[in-house]
C-alpha positions in Angstrom: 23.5 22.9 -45.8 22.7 21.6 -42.4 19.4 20.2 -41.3 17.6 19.9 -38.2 16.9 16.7 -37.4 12.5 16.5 -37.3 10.8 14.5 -34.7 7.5 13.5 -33.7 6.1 15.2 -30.5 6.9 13.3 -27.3 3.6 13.2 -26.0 1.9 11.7 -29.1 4.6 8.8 -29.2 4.3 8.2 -25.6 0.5 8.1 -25.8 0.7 5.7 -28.6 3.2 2.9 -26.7 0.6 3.5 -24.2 -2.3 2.5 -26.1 0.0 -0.5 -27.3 0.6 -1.6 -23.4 -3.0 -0.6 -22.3 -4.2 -3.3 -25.4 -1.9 -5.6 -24.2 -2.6 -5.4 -20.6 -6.7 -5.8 -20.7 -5.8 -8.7 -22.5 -3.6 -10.3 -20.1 -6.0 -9.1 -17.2 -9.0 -10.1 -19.3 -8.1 -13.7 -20.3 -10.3 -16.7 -18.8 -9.8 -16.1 -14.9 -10.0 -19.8 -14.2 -8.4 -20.2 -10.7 -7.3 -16.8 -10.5 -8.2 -13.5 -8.2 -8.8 -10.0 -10.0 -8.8 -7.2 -7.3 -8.9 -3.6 -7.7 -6.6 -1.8 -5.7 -7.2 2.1 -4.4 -4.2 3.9 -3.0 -2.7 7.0 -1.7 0.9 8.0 -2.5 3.1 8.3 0.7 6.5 9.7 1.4 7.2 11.9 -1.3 4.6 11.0 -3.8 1.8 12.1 -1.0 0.3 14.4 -3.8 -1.2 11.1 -6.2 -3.7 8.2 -5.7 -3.2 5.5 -7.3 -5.8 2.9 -9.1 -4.9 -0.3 -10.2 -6.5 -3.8 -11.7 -4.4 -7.3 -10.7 -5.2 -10.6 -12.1 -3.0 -13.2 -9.8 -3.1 -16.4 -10.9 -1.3 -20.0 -9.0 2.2 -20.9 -10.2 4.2 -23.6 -9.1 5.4 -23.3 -6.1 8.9 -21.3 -5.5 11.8 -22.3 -3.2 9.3 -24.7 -1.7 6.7 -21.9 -0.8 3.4 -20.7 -2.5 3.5 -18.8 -5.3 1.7 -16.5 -8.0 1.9 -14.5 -11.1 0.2 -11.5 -11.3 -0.8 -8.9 -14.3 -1.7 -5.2 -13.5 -2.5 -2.4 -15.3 -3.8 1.2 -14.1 -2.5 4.1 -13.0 -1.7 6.9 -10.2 -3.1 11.0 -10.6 -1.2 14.0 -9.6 1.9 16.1 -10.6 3.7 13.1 -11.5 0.5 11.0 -13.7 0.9 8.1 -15.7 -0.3 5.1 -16.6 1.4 1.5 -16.0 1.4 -2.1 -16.5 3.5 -4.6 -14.9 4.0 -8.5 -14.1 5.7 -9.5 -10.8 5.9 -13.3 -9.3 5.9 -13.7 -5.6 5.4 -15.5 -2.7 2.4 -16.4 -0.3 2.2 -17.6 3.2 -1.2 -19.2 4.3 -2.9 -19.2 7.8 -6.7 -20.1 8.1 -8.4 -17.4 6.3 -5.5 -14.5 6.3 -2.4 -14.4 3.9 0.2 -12.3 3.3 1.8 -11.7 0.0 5.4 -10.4 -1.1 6.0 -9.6 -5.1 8.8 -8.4 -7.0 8.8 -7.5 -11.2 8.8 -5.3 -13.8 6.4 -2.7 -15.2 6.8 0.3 -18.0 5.6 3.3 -17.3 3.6 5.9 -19.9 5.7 8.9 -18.4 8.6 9.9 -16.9 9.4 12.6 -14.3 11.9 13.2 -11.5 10.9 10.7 -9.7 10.4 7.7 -11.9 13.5 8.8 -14.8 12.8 5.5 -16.9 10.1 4.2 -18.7 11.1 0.5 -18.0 10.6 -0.1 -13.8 11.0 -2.3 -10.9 8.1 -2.9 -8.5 7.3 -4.8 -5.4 4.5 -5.3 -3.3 3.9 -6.2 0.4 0.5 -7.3 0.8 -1.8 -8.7 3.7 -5.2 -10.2 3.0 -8.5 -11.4 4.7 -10.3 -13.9 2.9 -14.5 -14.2 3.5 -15.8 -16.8 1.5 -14.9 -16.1 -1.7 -14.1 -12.7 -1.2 -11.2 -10.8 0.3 -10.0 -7.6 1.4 -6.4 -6.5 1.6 -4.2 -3.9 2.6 -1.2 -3.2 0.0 2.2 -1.5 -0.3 3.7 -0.7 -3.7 6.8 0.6 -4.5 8.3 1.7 -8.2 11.8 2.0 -8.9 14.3 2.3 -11.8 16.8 0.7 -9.4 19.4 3.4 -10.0 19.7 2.3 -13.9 18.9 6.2 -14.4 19.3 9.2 -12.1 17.3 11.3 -10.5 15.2 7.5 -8.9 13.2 8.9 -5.9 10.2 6.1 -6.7 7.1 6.3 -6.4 5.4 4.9 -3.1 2.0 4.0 -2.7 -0.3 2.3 0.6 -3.7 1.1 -0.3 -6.7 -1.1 -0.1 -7.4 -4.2 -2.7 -11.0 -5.7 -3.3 -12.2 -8.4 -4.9 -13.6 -8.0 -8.5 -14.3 -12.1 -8.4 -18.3 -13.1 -9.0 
């Protein structure tokens, strides 16, 4: 007698490792912020994810520095709308260059994403960041390019693209 093999639905596993990573996240992003920027960043997709926005919260925090330049960690966790949703959280290190009261910012790591599509065929993903940033006082403003990728590990990998704005959340 053969039997079909029974499985839960895909949707309610995926929503539960979601929950899991969303947990994990806020408390990552949420921990004492001693020495450390949170931002918020808004974002529209461009290239061919021009149909979703995107709306993630960064905690960056100092690390030592990295092939003798400035350096950060940073936590996200958020998520972009539109044919291709989900949600996502990530860590990346990267590298800052300083002049007066501008900076710019370059990032590379790794994030897992709640759903996968034909554009992003993985949940496990690569991410980097291009950033420039205008500090006043205390506060800054930034403009921000993100790009996700399953580096070719799985097929079909068009990414997922995003340019944007960050704020500070610091007070």
């Amino acid at each position: 007698m053969h039997r079909e093999h029974e499985t839960a639905p895909q949707g309610h596993e995926t929503g539960d490792t979601m929950k899991r990573i969303l947990i994990i996240a806020a408390l990552l992003i949420w921990m004492p912020a001693t020495h450390a920027d949170i931002t918020l960043e808004i974002a529209a997709g461009v290239h061919r994810t021009d149909d979703a926005t995107l709306l993630l919260l960064d905690l960056t925090r100092p690390a030592n520095p990295l092939f003798g330049q400035t350096s950060y960690w940073q936590f996200n966790a958020g998520g972009w709308t539109g044919d291709h949703e989900a949600s996502v959280v990530g860590v990346a290190r990267g590298l800052q260059w300083d002049r007066e009261n501008l900076y710019a910012r370059l990032s590379v790591g790794a994030s897992l994403i709640s759903e996968t599509s034909e554009m992003l065929s993985t949940a496990f993903q690569f991410y980097e960041q291009a950033m420039v940033r205008r500090q006043f006082g205390n506060h800054g403003i930034a403009l921000s390019y993100r790009h996700w990728s399953n580096a070719y590990i799985k097929r079909p990998n068009h990414g997922m693209d995003f340019l944007g704005v960050e704020i500070d959340l610091n007070w």
